[in-house]
NUKEDREN-957159 format. One record per atom (N, C-alpha, C): x, y, z; atom name; residue in one letter. Coordinates in steps of 0.2 Angstrom, whole numbers, plus 5000, padded with zeros to 4 digits. Example, Ala and Ser with C-alpha at 12.3 -4.5 7.8 and 13.67 -1.06 7.14 Angstrom:
2
SITE/x/y/z/atome/residu
SITE/5066/4972/5039/N/A
SITE/5062/4978/5039/CA/A
SITE/5066/4984/5039/C/A
SITE/5064/4989/5035/N/S
SITE/5068/4995/5036/CA/S
SITE/5064/5000/5039/C/S
//
This chain:
201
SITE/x/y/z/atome/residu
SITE/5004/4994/5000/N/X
SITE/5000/5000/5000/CA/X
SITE/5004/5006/5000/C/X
SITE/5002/5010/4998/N/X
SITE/5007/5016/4994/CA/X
SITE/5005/5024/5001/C/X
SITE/5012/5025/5005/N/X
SITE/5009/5030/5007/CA/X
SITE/5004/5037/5009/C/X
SITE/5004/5036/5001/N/X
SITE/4997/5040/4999/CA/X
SITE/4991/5039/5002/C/X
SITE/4991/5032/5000/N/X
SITE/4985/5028/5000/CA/X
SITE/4983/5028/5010/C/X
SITE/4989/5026/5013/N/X
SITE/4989/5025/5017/CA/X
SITE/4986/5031/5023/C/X
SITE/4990/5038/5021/N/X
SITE/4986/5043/5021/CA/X
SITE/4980/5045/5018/C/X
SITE/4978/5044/5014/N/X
SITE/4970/5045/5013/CA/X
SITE/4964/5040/5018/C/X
SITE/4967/5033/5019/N/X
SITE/4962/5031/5021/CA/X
SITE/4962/5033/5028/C/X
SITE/4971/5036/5031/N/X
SITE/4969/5038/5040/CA/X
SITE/4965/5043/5041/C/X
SITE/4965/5048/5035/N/X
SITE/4960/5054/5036/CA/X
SITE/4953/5054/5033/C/X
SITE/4952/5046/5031/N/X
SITE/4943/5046/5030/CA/X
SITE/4943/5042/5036/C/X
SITE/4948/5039/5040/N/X
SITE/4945/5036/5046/CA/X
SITE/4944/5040/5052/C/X
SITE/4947/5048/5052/N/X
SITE/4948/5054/5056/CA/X
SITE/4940/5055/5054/C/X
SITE/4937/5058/5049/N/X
SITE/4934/5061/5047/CA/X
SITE/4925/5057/5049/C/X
SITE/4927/5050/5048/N/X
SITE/4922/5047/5050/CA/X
SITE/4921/5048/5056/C/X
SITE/4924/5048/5062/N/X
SITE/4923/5049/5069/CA/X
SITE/4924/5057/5072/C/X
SITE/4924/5060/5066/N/X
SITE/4925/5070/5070/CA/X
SITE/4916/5072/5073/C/X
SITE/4914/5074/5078/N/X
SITE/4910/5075/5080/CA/X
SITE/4906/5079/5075/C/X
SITE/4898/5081/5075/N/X
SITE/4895/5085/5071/CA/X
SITE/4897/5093/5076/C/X
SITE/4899/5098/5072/N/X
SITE/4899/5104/5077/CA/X
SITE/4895/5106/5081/C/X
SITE/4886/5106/5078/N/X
SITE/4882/5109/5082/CA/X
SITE/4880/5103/5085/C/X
SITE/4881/5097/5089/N/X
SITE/4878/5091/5092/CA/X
SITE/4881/5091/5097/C/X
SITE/4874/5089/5103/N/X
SITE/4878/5087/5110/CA/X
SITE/4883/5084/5109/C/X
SITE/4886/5084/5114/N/X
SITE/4891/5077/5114/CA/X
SITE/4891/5073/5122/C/X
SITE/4890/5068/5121/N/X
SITE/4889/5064/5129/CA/X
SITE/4896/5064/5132/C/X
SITE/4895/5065/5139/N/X
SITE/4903/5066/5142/CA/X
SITE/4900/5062/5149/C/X
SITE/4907/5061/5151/N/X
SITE/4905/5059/5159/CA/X
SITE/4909/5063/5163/C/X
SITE/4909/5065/5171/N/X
SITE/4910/5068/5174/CA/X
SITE/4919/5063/5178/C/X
SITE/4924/5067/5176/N/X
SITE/4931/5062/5178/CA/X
SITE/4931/5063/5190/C/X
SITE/4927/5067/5190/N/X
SITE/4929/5068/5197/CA/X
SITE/4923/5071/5198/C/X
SITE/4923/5072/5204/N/X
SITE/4920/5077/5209/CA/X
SITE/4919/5085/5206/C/X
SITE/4915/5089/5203/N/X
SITE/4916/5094/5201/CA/X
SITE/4911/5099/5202/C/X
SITE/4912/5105/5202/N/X
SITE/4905/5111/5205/CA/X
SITE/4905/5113/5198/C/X
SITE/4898/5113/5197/N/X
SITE/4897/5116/5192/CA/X
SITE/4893/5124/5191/C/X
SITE/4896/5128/5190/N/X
SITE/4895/5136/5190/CA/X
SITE/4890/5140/5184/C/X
SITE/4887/5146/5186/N/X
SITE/4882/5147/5183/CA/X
SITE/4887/5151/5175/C/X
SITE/4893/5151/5177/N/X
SITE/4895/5156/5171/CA/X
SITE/4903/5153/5170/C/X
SITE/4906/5156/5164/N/X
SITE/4915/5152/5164/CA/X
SITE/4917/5156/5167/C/X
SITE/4917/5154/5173/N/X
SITE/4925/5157/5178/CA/X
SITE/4923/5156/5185/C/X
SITE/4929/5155/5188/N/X
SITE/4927/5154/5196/CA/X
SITE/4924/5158/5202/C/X
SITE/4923/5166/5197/N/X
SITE/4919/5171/5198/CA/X
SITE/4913/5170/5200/C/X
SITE/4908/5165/5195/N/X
SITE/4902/5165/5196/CA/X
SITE/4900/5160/5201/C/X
SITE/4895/5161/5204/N/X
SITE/4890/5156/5208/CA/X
SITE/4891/5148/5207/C/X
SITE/4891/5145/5211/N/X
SITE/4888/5138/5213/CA/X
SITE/4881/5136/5209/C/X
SITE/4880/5132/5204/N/X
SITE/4873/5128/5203/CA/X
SITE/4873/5122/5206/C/X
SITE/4879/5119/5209/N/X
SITE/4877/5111/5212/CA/X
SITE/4886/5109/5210/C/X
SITE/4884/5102/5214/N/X
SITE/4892/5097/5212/CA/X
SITE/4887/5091/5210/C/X
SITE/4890/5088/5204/N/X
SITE/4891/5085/5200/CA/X
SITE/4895/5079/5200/C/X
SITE/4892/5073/5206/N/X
SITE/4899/5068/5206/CA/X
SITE/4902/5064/5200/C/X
SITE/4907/5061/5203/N/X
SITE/4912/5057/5197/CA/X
SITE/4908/5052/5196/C/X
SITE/4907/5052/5188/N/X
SITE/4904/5044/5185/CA/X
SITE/4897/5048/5183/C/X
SITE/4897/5055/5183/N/X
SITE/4889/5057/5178/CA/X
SITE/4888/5056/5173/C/X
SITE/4884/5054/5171/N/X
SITE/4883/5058/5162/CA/X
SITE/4881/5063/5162/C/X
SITE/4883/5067/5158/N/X
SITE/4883/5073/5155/CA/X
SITE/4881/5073/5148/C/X
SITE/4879/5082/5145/N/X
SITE/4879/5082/5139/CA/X
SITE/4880/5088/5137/C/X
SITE/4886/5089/5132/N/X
SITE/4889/5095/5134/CA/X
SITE/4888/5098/5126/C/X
SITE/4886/5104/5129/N/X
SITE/4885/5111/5121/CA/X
SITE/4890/5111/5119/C/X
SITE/4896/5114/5122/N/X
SITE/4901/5116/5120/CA/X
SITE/4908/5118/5123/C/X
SITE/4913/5121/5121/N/X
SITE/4919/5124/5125/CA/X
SITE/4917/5133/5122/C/X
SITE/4920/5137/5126/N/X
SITE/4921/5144/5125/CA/X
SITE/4927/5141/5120/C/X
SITE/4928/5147/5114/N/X
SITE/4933/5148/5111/CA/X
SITE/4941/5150/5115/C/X
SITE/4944/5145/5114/N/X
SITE/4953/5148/5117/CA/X
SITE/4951/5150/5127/C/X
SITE/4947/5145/5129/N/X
SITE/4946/5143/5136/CA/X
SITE/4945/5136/5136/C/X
SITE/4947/5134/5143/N/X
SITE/4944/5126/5143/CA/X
SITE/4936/5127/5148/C/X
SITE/4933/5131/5145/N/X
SITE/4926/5131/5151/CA/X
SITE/4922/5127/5147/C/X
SITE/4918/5122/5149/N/X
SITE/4911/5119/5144/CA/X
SITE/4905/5120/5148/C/X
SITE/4901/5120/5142/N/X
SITE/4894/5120/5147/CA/X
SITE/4890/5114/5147/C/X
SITE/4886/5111/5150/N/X
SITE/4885/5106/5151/CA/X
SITE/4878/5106/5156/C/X
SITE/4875/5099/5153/N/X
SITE/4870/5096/5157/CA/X
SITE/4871/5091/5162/C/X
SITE/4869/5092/5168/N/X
SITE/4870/5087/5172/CA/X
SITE/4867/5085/5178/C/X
SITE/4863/5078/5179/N/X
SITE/4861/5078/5183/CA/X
SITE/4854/5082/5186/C/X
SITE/4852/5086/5179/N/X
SITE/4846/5093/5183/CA/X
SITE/4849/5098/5182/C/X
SITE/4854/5101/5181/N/X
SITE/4858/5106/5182/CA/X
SITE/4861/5109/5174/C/X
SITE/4863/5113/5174/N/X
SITE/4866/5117/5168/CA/X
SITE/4870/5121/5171/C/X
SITE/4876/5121/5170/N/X
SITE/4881/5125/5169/CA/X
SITE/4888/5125/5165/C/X
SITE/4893/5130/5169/N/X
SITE/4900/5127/5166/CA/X
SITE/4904/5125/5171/C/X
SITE/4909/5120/5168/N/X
SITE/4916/5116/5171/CA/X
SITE/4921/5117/5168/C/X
SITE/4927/5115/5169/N/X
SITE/4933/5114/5167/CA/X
SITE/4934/5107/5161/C/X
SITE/4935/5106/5156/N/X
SITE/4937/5102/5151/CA/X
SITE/4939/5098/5153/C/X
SITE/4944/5098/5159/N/X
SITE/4949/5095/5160/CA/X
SITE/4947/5090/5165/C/X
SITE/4941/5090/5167/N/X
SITE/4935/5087/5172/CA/X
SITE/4930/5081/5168/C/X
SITE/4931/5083/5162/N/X
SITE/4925/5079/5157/CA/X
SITE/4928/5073/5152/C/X
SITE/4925/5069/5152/N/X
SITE/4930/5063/5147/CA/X
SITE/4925/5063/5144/C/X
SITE/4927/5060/5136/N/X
SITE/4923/5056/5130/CA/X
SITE/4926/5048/5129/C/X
SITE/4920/5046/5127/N/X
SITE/4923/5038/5126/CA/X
SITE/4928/5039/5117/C/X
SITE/4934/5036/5116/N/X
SITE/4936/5035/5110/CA/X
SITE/4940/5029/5110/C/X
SITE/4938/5025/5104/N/X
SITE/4940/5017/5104/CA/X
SITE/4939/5014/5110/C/X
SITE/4934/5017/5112/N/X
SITE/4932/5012/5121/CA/X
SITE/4937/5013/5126/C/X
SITE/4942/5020/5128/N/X
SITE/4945/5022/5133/CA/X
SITE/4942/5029/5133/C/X
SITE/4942/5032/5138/N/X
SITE/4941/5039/5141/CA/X
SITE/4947/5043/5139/C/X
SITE/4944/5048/5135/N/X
SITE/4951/5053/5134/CA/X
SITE/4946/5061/5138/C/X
SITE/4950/5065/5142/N/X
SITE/4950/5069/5144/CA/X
SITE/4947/5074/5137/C/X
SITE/4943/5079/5141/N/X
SITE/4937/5083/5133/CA/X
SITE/4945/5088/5131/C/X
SITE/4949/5091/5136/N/X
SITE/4954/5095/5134/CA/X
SITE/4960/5092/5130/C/X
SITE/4959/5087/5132/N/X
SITE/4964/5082/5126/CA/X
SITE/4961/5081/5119/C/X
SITE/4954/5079/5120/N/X
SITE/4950/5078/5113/CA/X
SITE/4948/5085/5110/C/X
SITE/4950/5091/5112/N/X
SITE/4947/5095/5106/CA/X
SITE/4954/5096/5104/C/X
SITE/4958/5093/5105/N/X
SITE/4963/5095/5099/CA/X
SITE/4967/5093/5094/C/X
SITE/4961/5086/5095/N/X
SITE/4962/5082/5088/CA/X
SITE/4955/5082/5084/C/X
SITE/4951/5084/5086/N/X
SITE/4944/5083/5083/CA/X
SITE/4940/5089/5088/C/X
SITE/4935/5092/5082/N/X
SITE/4929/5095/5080/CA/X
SITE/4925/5095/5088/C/X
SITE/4925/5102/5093/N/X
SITE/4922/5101/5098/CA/X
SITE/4917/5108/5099/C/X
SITE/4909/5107/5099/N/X
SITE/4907/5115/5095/CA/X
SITE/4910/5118/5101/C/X
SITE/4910/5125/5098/N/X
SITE/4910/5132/5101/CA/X
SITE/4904/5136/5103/C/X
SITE/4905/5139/5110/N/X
SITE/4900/5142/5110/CA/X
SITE/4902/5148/5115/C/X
SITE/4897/5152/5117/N/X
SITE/4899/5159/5120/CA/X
SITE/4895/5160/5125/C/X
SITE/4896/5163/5131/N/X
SITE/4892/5165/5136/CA/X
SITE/4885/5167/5135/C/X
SITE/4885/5174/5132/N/X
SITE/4880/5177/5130/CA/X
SITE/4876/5171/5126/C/X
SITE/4876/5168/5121/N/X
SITE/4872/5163/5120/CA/X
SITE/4870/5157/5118/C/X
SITE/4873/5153/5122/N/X
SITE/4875/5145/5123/CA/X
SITE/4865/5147/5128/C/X
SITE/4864/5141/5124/N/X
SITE/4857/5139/5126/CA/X
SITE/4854/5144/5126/C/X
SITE/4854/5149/5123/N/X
SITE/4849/5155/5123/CA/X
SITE/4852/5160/5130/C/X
SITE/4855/5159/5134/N/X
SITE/4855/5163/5137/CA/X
SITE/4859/5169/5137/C/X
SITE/4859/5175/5141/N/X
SITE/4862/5180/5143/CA/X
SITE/4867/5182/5148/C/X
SITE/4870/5186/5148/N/X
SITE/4871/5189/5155/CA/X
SITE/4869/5191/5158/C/X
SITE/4870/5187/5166/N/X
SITE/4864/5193/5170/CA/X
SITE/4865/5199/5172/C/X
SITE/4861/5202/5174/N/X
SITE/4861/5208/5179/CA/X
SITE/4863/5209/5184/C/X
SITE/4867/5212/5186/N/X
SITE/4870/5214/5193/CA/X
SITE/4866/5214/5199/C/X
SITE/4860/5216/5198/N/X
SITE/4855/5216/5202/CA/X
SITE/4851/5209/5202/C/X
SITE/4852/5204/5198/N/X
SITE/4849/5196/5201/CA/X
SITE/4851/5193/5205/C/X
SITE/4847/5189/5210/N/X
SITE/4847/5186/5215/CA/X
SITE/4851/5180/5212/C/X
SITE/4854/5176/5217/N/X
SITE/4857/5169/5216/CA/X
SITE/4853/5163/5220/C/X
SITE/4850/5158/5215/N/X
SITE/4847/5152/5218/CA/X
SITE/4852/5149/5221/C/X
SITE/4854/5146/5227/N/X
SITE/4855/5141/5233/CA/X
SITE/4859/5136/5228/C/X
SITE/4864/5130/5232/N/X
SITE/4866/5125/5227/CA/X
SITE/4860/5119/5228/C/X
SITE/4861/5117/5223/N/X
SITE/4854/5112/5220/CA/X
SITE/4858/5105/5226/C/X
SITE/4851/5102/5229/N/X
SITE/4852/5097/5232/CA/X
SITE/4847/5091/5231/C/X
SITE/4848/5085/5231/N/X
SITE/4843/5081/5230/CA/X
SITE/4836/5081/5233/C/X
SITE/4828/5080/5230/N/X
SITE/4823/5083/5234/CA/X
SITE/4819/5077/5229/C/X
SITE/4812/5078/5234/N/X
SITE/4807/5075/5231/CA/X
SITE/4803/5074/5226/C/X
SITE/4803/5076/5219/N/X
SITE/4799/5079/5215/CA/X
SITE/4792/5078/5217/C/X
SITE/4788/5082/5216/N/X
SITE/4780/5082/5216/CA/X
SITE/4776/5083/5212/C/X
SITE/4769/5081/5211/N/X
SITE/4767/5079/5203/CA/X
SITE/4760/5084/5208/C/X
SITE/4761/5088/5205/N/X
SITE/4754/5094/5208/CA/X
SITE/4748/5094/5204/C/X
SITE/4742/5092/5206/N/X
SITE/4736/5093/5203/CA/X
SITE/4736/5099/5200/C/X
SITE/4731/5098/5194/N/X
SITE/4729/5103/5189/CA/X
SITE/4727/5111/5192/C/X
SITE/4722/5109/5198/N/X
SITE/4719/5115/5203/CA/X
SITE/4726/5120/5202/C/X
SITE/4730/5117/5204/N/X
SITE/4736/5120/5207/CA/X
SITE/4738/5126/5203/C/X
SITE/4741/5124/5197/N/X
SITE/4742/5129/5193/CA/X
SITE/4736/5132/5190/C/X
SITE/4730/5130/5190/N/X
SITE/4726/5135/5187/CA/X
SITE/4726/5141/5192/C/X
SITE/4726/5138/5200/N/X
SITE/4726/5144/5206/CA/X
SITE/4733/5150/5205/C/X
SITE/4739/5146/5201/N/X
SITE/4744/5150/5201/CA/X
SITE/4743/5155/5197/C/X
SITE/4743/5154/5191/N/X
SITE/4739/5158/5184/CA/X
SITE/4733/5163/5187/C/X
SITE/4729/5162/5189/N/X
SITE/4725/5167/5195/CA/X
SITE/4728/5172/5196/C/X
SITE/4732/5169/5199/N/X
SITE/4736/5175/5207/CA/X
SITE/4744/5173/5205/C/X
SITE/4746/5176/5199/N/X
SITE/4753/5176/5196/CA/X
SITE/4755/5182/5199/C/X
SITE/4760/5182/5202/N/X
SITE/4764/5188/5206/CA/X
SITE/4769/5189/5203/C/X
SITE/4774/5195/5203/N/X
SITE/4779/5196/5198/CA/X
SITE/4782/5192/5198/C/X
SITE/4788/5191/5193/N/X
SITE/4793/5185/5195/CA/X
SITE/4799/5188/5197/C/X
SITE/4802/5184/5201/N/X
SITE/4809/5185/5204/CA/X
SITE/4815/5184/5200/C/X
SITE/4822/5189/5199/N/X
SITE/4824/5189/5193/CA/X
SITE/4829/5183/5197/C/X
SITE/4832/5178/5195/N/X
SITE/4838/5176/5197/CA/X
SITE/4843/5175/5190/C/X
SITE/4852/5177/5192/N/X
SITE/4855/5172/5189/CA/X
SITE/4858/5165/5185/C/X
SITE/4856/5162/5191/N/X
SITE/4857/5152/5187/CA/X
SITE/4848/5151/5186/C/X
SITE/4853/5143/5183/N/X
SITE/4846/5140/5181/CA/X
SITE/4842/5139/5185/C/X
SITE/4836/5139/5185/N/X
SITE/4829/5137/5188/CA/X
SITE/4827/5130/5189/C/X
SITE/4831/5126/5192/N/X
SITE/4831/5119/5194/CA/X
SITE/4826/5118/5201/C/X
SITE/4826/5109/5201/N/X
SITE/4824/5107/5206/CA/X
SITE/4830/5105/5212/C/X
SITE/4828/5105/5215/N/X
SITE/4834/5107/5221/CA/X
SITE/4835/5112/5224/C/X
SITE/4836/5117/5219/N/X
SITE/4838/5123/5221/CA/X
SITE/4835/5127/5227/C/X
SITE/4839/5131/5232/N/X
SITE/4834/5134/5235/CA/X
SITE/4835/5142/5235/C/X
SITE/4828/5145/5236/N/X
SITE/4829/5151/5236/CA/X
SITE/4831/5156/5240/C/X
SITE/4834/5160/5238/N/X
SITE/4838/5166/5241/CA/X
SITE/4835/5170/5248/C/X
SITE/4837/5172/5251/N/X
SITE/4833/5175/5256/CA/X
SITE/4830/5181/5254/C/X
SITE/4824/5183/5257/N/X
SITE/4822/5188/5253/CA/X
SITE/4816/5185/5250/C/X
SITE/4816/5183/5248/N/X
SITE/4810/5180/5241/CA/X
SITE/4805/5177/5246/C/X
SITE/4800/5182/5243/N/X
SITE/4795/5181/5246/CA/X
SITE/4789/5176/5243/C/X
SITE/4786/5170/5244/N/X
SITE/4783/5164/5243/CA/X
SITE/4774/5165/5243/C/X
SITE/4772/5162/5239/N/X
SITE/4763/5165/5240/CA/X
SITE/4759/5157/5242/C/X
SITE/4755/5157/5247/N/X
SITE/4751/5149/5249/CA/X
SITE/4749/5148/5242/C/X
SITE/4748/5141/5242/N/X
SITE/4742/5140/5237/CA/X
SITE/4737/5137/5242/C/X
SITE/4729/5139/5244/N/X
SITE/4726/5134/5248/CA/X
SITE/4723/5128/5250/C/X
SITE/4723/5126/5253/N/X
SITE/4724/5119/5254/CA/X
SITE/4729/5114/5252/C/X
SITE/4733/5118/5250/N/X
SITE/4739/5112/5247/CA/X
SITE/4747/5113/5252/C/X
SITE/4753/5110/5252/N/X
SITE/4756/5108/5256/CA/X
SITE/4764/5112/5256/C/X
SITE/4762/5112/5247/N/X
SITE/4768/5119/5245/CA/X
SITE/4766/5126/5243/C/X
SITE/4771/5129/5243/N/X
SITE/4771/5136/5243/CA/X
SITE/4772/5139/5233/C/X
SITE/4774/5143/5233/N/X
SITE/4776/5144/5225/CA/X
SITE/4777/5153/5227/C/X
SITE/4778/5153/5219/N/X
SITE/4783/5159/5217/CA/X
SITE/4786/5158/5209/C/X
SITE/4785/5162/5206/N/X
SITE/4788/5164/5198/CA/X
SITE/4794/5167/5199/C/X
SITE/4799/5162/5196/N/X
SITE/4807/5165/5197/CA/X
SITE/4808/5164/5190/C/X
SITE/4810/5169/5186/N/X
SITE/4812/5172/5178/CA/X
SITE/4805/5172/5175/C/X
SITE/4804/5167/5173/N/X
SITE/4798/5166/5169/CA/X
SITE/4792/5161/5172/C/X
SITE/4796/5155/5174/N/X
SITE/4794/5150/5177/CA/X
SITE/4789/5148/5183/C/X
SITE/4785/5150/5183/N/X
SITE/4782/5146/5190/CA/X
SITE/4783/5141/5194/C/X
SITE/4787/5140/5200/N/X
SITE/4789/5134/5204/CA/X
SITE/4786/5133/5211/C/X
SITE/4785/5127/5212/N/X
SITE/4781/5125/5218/CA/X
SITE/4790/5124/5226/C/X
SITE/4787/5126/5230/N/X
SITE/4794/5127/5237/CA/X
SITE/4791/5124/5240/C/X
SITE/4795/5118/5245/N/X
SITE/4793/5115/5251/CA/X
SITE/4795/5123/5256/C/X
SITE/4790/5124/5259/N/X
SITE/4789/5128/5264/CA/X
SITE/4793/5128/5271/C/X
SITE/4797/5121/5273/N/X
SITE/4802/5118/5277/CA/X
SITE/4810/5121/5274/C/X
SITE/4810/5120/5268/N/X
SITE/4818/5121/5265/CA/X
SITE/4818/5125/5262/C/X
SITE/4813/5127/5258/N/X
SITE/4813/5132/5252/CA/X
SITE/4817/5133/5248/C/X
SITE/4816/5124/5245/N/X
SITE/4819/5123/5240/CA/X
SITE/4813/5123/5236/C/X
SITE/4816/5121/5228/N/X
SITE/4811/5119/5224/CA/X
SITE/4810/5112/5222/C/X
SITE/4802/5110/5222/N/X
SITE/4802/5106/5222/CA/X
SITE/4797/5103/5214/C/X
SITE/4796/5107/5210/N/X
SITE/4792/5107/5202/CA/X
SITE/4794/5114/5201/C/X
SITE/4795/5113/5195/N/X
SITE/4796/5120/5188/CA/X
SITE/4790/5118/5184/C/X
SITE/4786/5123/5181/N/X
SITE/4784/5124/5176/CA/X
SITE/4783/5126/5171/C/X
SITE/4785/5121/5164/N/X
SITE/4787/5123/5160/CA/X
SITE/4786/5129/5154/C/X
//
């Protein structure tokens, strides 16, 4: 086989396996990791993320190792250097893999649609495991009722999460949680923790 030859067929075997650029990519979590509402160690706590998650990751910022990712309920950014992908059936680190193949790029301002916040938004609590609850229909029709302003926060609007002090929570009656509109969302609080315990979508 003619070195030519040899080099074309490593570069259609490169090519076959470069990731699509705008597609998640499934990753796992290499350790113990917190993941932050923004890239840098500047921003907020969303939760930790233990070793052996699955994840799914948007992307890396340009000429930074921060990714953003799925995990566990949570959305945030991490370190690269925190996340493997499977190749030939071994883990390679995601910072070591975007430098032989195709890893999208994405940017603060709008990876998943979002923004940056405002200096004036409150920050949700770090997300901890909680009970989800499946709320009668009454429920929400009583929210939509008596829909009070929304609460502006920072990070994602997850379950776990709890809310900031200050934020003030409205009964629904007869029932056993609390609620509150935090960005857009209407979410149900256990009144004990004041975390969250249902979003609506």
């Amino acid at each position: 086989m003619t070195t030519y030859l040899k080099s074309l067929l490593a570069g259609a075997a490169l090519a076959a396996i470069a990731v699509p650029a705008q597609a998640q990519m499934s990753t796992v979590t290499a350790s113990d990791i917190i993941v932050r509402s923004g890239p840098g160690e500047e921003y907020p706590e969303v939760g930790l993320a233990t070793r052996g998650s699955q994840a799914l990751m948007d992307g890396c910022l340009e000429g930074s190792n921060w990714c953003r990712i799925d995990v566990n309920g949570m959305r945030g950014w991490v370190f690269a250097e925190y996340l493997t992908i499977e190749q030939d059936g071994a883990p390679i680190v995601v910072e070591e893999y975007r430098t032989q193949y195709d890893v999208p790029t994405v940017t603060y301002e709008t990876a998943g649609g979002a923004v940056s916040p405002a200096a004036s938004d409150l920050l949700l609590g770090p997300v901890e495991e909680v009970t989800v609850v499946e709320p009668p229909e009454t429920v929400y029709t009583y929210i939509e009722q008596h829909r009070p302003e929304p609460v502006r926060v920072q990070n994602e609007v997850v379950v776990g999460a709890a809310l900031p002090p200050g934020v003030v929570v409205q009964q629904v009656p007869d029932y056993e949680y609390d609620y509150v509109v935090v960005n857009e969302s209407p979410v149900l609080v256990d009144p004990q923790t004041r975390r969250i315990v249902y979003v609506y979508d």
